[in-house]
N, C-alpha and C positions, 0 to 999 in steps of 0.2 A: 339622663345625663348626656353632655354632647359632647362625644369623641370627635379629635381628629385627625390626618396623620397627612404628611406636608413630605414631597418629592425632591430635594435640590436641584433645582436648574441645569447645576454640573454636574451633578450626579455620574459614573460609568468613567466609559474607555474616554482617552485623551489621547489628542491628534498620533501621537509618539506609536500607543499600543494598537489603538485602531488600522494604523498603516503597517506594522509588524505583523498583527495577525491577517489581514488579507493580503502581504506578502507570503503567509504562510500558506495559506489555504492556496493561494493561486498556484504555488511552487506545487502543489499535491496534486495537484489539478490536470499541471503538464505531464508529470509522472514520468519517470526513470526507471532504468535497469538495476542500477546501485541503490543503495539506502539511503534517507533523507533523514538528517537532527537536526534538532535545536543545543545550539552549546549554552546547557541548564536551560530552565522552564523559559522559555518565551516570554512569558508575563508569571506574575505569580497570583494567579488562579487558576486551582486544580482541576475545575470543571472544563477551563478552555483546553487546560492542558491532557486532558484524557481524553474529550473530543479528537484533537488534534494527533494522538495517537491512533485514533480508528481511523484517519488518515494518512495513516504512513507512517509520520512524523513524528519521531522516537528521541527522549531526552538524553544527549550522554554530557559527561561530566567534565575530559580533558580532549584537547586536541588529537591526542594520542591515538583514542576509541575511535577512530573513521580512516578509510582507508582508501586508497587511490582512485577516484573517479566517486565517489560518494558527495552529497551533497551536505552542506553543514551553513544550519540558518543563525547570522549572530543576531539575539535577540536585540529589541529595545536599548539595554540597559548599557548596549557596545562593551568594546573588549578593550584592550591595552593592544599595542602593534604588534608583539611577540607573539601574540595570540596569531595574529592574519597572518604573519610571517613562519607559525608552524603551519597553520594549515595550507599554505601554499606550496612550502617543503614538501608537503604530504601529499602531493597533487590530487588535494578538495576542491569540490567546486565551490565556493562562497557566494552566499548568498547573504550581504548587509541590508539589516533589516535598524539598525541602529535608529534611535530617534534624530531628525537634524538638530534638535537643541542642544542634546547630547554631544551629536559629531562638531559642533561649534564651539563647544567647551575643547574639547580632545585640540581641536588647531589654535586654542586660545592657550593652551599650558602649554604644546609644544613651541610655540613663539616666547611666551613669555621665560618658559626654562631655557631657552636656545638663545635669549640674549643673555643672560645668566641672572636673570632674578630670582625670588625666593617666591615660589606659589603657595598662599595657606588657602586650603578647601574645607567650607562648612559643608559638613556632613557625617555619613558612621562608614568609618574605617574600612567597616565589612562588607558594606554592602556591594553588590556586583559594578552598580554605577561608578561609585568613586574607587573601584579597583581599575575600572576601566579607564577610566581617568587619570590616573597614577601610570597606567602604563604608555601614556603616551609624552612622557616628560624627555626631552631631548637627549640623548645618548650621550652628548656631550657633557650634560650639565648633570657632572658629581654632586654630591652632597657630602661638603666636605665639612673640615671641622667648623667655619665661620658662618655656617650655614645657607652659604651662597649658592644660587642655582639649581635648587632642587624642589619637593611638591613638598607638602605635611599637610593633614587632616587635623581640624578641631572642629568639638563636636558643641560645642557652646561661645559664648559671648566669654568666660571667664578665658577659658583655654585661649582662644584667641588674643585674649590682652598677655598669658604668659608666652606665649609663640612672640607676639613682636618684641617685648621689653627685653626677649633675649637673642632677637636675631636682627631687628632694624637697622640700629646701627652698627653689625658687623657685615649687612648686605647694601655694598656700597651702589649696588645696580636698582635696588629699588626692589618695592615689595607688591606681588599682586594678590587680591583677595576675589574668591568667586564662591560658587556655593555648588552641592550638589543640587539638580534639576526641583528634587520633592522636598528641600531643605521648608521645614516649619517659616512662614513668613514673619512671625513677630519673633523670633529668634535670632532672625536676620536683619532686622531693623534694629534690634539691638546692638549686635554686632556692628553695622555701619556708626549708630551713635559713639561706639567707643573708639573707632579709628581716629576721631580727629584730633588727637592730640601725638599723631606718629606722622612724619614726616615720611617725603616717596613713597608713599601708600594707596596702591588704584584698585578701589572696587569696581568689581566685572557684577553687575545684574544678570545673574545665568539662573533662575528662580525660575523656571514655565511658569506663562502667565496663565495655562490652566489650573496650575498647581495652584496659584497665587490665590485666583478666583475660587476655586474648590475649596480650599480652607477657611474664605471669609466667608463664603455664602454656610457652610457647617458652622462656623462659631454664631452666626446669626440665629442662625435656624435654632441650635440648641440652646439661646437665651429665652426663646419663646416656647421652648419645648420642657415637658415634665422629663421625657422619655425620646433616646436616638440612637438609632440604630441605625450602625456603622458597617456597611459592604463589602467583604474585599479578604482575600487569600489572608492568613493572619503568620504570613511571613513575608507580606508588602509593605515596604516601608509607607510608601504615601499614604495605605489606609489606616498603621500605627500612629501614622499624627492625627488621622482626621478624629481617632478615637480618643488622644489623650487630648485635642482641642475640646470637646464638644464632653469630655469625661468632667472639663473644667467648671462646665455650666449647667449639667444633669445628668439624672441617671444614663449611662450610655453601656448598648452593648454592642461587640462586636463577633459579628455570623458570616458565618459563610455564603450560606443559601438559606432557603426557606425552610428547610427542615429542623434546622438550630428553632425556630420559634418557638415548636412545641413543648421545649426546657423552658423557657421564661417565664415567670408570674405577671401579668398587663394589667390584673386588678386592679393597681388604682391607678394605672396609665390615662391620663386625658387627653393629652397630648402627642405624638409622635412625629417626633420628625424622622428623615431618611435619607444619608447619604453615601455613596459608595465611592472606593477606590477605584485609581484608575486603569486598575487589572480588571475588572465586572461586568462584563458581558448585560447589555439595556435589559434581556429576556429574565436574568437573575433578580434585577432590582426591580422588573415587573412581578415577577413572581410571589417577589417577597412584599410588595404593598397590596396586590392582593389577597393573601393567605392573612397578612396583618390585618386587613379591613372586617376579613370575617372571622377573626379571633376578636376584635373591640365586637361588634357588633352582637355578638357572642354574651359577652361578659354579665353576669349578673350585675345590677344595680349597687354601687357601694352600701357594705348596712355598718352606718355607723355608731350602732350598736356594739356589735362586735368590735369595732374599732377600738374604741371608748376603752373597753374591758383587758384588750389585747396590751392597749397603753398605759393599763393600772399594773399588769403583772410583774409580781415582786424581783425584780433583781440585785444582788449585793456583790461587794467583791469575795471571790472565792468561789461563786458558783458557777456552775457549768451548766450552759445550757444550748441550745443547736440552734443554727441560725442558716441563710441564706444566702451565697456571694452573690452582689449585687454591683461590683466593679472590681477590678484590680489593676494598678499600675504599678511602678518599678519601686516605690515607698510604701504602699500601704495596700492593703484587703478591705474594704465595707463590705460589712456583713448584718442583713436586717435580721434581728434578734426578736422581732417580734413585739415589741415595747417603743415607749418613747424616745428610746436613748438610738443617738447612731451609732453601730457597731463600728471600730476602728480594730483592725490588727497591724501594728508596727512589722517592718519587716524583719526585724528581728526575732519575732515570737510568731513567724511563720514554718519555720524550721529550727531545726538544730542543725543542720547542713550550714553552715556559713555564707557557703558558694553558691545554695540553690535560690532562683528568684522567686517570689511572687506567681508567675505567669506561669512559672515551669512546675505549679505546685498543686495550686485551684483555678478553677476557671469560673468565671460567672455561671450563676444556674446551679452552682453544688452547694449539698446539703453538708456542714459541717459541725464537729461539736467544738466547741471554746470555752474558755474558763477566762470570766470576769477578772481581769486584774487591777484595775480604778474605775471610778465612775465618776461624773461630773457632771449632777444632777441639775444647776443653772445652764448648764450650755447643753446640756441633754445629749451627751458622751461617754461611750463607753470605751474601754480599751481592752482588749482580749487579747488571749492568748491560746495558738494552734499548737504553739511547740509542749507548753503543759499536758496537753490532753496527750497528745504523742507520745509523750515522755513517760506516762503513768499505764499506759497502755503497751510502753517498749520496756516498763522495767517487768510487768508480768509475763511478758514472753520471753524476758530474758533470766528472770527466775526459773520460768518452768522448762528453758533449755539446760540452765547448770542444774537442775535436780534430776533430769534424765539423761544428762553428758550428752546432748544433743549437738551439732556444731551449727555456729551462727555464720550468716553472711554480710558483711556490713562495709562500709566505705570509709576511708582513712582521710578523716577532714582535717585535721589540725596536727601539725609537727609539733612537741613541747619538748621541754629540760624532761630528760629520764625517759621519753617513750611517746608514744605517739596516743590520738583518740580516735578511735572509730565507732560510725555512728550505725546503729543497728534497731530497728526499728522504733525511730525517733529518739533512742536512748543512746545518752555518748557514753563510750566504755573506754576505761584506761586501756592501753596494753603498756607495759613496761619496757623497753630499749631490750634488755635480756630475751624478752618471750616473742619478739618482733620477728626475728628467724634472720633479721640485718648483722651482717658481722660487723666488728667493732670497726674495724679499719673505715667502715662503708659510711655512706652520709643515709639517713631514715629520708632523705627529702623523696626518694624513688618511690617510696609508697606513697606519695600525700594522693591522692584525687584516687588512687586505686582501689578496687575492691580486693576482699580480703574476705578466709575462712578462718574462723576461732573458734574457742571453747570456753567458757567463764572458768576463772580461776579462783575465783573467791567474790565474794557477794557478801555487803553492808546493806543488811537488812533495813536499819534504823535510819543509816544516812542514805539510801537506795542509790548506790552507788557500787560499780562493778570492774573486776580488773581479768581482764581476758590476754589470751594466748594464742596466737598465730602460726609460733615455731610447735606449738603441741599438738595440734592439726597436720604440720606439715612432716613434723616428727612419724606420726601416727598412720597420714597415709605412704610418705615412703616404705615405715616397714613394713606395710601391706603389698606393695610393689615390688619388692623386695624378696618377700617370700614368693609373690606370685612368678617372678623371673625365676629364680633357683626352683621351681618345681614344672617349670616349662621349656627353659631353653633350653638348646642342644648348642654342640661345637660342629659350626659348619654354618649356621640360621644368621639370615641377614637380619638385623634389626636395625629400627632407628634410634637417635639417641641426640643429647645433647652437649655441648665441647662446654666444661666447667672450668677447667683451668689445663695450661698452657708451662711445660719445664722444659728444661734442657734436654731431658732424655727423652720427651713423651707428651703424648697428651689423655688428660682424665676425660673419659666421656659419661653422662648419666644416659645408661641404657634402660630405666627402669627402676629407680629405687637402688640402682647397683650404678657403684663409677666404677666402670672397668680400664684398664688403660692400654692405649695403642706406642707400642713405642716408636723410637723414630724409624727402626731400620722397616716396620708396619706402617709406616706412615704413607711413604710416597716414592717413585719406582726413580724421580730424580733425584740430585743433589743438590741438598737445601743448608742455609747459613742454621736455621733457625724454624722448630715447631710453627713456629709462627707466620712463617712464609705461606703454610699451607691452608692450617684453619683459625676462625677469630673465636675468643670466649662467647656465648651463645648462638654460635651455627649451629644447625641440624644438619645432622649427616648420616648417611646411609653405612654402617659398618656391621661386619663378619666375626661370629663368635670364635675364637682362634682356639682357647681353653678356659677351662669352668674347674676352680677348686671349691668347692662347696662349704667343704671344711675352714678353710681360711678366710671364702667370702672373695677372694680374688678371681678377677676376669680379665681376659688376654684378648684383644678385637684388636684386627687389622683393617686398616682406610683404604690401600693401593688395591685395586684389580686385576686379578689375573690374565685378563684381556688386556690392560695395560701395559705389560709386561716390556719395557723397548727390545728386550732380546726376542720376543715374540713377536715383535711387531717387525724385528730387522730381519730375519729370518724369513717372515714370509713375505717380504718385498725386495732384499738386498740379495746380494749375491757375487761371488767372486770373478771376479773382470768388467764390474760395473762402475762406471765415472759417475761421482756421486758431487755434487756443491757442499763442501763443509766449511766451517768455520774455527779456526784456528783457537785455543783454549789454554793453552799454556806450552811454556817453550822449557826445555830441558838442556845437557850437555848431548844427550845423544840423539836427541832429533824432537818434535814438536809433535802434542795433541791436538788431534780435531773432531769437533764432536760433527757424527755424521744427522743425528736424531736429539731431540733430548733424554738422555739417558745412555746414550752408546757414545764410546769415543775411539777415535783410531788413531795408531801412532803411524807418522810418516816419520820413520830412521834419517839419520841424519844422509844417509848413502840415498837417498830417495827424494832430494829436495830439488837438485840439480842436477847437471851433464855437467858437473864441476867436484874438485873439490871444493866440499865447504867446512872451513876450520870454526864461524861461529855463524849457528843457526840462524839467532838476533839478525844476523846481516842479510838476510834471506825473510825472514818472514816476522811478524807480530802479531801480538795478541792480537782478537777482533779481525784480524784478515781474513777474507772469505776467498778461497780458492778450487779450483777442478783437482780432483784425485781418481786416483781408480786404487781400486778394491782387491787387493793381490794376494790376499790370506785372512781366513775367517775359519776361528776355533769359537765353536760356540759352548763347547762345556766348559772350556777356561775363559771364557768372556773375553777373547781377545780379538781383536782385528787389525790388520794389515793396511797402509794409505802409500799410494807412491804418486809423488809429480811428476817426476823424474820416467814414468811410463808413457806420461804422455807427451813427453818434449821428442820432437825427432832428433836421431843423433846426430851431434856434432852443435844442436841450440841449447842452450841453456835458457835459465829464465833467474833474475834477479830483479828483487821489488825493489831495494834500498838506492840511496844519492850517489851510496859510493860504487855504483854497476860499471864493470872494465869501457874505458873509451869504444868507439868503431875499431881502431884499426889495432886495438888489442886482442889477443888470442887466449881463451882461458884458455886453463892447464885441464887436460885430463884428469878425471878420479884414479886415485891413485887404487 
């Protein structure tokens, strides 16, 4: 039999990543005192990316992570300007490694948003490119309600027809369309086809025309191909299209490197094609045509015998039987079942997860079991189901958790009327609103996507169906924390703890299965309107066992520090005959407080404001007034202190803040 297996042309790195990474490698090369990153992977290929750390060059995630004189490479995919404008803050050295197709886009949105047109970008939202892209929309140009002068992402030809029909005519400046660099090309030919019926509407061709070339030489390839295999990090966008291109027209898998081969069945592979992302290193995609060459070459002769036999065996709806992923995209599973039928799983009956995809589930090359649920023996179809087999598999582990009061772990996928479901191994379980451990006031939405410990509360044998409890768990192991604090704490032991609720006199903290409560005059060494000034409902905070009734179950914890103490702290730096800057705090009949610290305040008597009499203080000084005092009496067991102005004025000056201050050639009166 004559195998064979076909290279693309475009195969690897494109001009963008080839010039990034030997900006990179050259930067390692020169070599620094500071540290050298990449802001995120360079490219997204793990093998360049680890290389590239035995080089120095170490991945971090936010500007933040690098620090003055450090060197920080912005990859390919460019950044948005805040990005450069924090690293420069930070005095980084930057080193833009951006592709130019890229940076031509970036001054193409900051024009068109800076005259105030509406930019729509085909691409994914997420991806690093078109965030990078978005962040270079002119500062000027809000997005406001009429939708003028701002960026938006669509990720299709539909989206984009609902983007204009609701912002065309309220964007009186005109409307620009571009695409991101790896945007799919016949996606985008689509999209161009439906603009013409919108008025001031200018498409920008921003497509790399390696990109371009790369996806038509892969759709070609894989028309003439049984079998294609696709190159490239499998969180690259560009090698995610070359796969669902080339998935459209045959079997197609997507590898890393050469090592993924050894998972694949080539058996009846005749044909191979091969093309890679433009994250792939030439040596990867050599690798892999030769490891591929001598795996066909390998291969026994097809016996279609066996074949024959394989395609009589009996399948019906209802039965289970194991099969082989053989593709998966974002709708469906093919799974070879080993008969003549194609295995189909809908992505509905890949999970009970709702949320979970396809990709995030099985991967081509796993062995799976599924349960036949139609067949459609003219078109040689089958339709299966994963979430069945799961299901029957998660109701016996969830029996044999409630018959030995086991506690289950499982993740809370669906909010309903009366209670939530959480899904535990492949089986959905009621919980009830009640057993949730959610107070009623509260909305259940905080638990949707979280995981969650329960215990079956009753089990329908017949209808295999289970109602579990959250708060019975959570019941169960507080009183164990519970007990465990009252047989170990002492009065005096710092422990940690959490702020549950927040009153007028106090705050509850959970120290352990125990709320014990700090009250306010334990709270804090200043003077506060409100608990709340201090801590929020779910801080952790570091608090002091004050007293323990055991009997009652009540605990007494104080938050302030004895080191904080302000009379501790004035004491050991104040002192009597010292001129201190205070601030004025409140005014009285007989003279005005100033706090000198937070937490200390002194009075300056009304006989101590001036070299005057003065009949109202108001007229002398105000709230918020920052003034020189000196320090003329300090009782520190009565918590009092002494302030005089009037020390520091030489005699015969006076000093008056107000409009109404005596003329020049007026003479105050003496204090009487």
């Amino acid at each position: 039999m004559n195998k064979s297996i076909t290279v693309a042309k475009t195969a690897g790195f494109c001009f963008g990543v080839d010039r990034a990474v030997k900006i990179a490698y050259e930067t390692a090369e020169k070599g620094t005192d500071k540290k050298i990153y990449t802001l995120g992977p360079l490219i997204h290929n793990p093998s360049v990316v680890a290389d590239l750390e035995k080089h120095g060059i170490r991945v971090i995630d936010s500007p933040s992570e690098a620090e003055a004189g450090d060197t920080v490479i912005i990859r390919s995919h460019g950044v948005g300007k805040a990005v450069f404008d924090e690293l420069e803050s930070r005095g980084v050295n930057i080193v833009d490694a951006t592709c130019p197709f890229v940076t031509k886009i970036h001054k193409l949105v900051k024009e068109r948003t800076g005259k105030g047109e509406l930019v729509l970008i085909a691409g994914d939202e997420n991806h690093p490119e078109v965030q990078g892209i978005l962040g270079w929309t002119e500062s000027s140009a809000v997005c406001d309600k009429s939708g003028e002068g701002c960026a938006k992402v669509f990720p299709n030809c539909v989206e984009l027809v609902k983007l204009l029909r609701k912002n065309c005519e309220k964007s009186k400046k005109g409307v620009a369309i571009l695409s991101q660099t790896t945007y799919n090309i016949v996606m985008w030919n689509q999209c161009i086809g439906a603009v013409s019926d919108f008025e001031d509407v200018t498409v920008y061709d921003t497509i790399c025309t390696a990109t371009e070339k790369r996806q038509s030489e892969a759709r070609e390839l894989s028309r003439g191909c049984d079998t294609m295999l696709i190159i490239g990090g499998r969180n690259s966008s560009n090698t995610k299209k070359l796969y669902d291109i080339c998935s459209a027209n045959c079997r197609c898998y997507l590898i890393e490197d050469s090592r993924e081969l050894k998972d694949i069945d080539f058996s009846t592979a005749k044909s191979v094609g091969i093309s890679a992302g433009a994250s792939t290193p030439a040596y990867i995609i050599e690798e892999v045509k030769k490891d591929m060459t001598e795996i066909l070459s390998n291969e026994e002769e097809f016996n279609f015998e066996e074949a024959i036999e394989q395609s009589l065996k009996k399948i019906y709806t209802g039965k289970r039987v194991s099969g082989v992923v053989t593709a998966v995209n974002s709708t469906e599973v093919i799974v070879d079942i080993g008969t003549k039928h194609t295995g189909y799983i809908p992505a509905s009956e890949i999970s009970s997860d709702p949320n979970a995809k396809p990709e995030d589930v099985v991967k081509v090359g796993d062995t799976i079991d599924v349960i036949v649920t139609k067949l459609n023996d003219a078109e040689g179809i089958a339709t299966l189901s994963k979430k069945q087999v799961d299901a029957q598999k998660g109701y016996d582990d969830v029996k044999k958790a409630y018959e030995n009061g086991e506690v289950l772990t499982g993740t809370v996928t669906n909010i309903i009327k009366g209670g939530v479901i959480v899904t535990a191994n492949g089986m959905r379980v009621f919980v009830p609103a009640s057993q949730t451990g959610v107070r009623a006031a509260d909305s259940m939405d905080t638990l949707l996507k979280k995981e969650v410990r329960f215990k079956i509360i009753e089990l329908n044998e017949q209808r295999k169906r289970a109602v579990g409890s959250i708060r019975k768990v959570t019941a169960e192991e507080r009183a164990q924390r519970k007990e465990a604090f009252f047989e170990n704490a002492e009065v005096g032991q710092t422990v940690m703890g959490e702020v549950k609720s927040i009153t007028d006199y106090g705050v509850f903290v959970d120290v352990g299965g125990v709320d014990g409560l700090i009250r306010r005059m334990d709270l804090t060494w200043a003077r506060i309107k409100h608990p709340s000034d201090v801590v929020s409902v779910g801080d952790h905070i570091e608090v002091t066992i004050k007293d323990i009734d055991k009997e009652t179950g009540k605990v007494s914890l104080v938050y302030k520090k004895t080191e904080d103490n302000p009379w501790v702290i004035f004491e050991k730096n104040y002192s009597v005959g010292q001129v201190v800057e205070v601030k004025i705090v409140s005014i009285t009949g007989f003279g005005a407080f100033a706090q000198i610290i937070p937490g200390i305040d002194g009075l300056i008597h009304i006989s101590q404001i001036a070299n005057q009499r003065v009949a109202n203080v108001a007229d002398f000084l105000s709230v918020g007034d920052v003034v020189n005092a000196k320090i003329t009496d300090c009782d520190i067991a009565n918590k009092r202190v002494s302030l005089s102005i009037r020390a520091l004025l030489p005699e015969g000056e006076y000093k008056h803040t107000k409009e109404t201050a005596p003329a020049e050639d007026e003479t105050p009166e003496a204090e009487e």
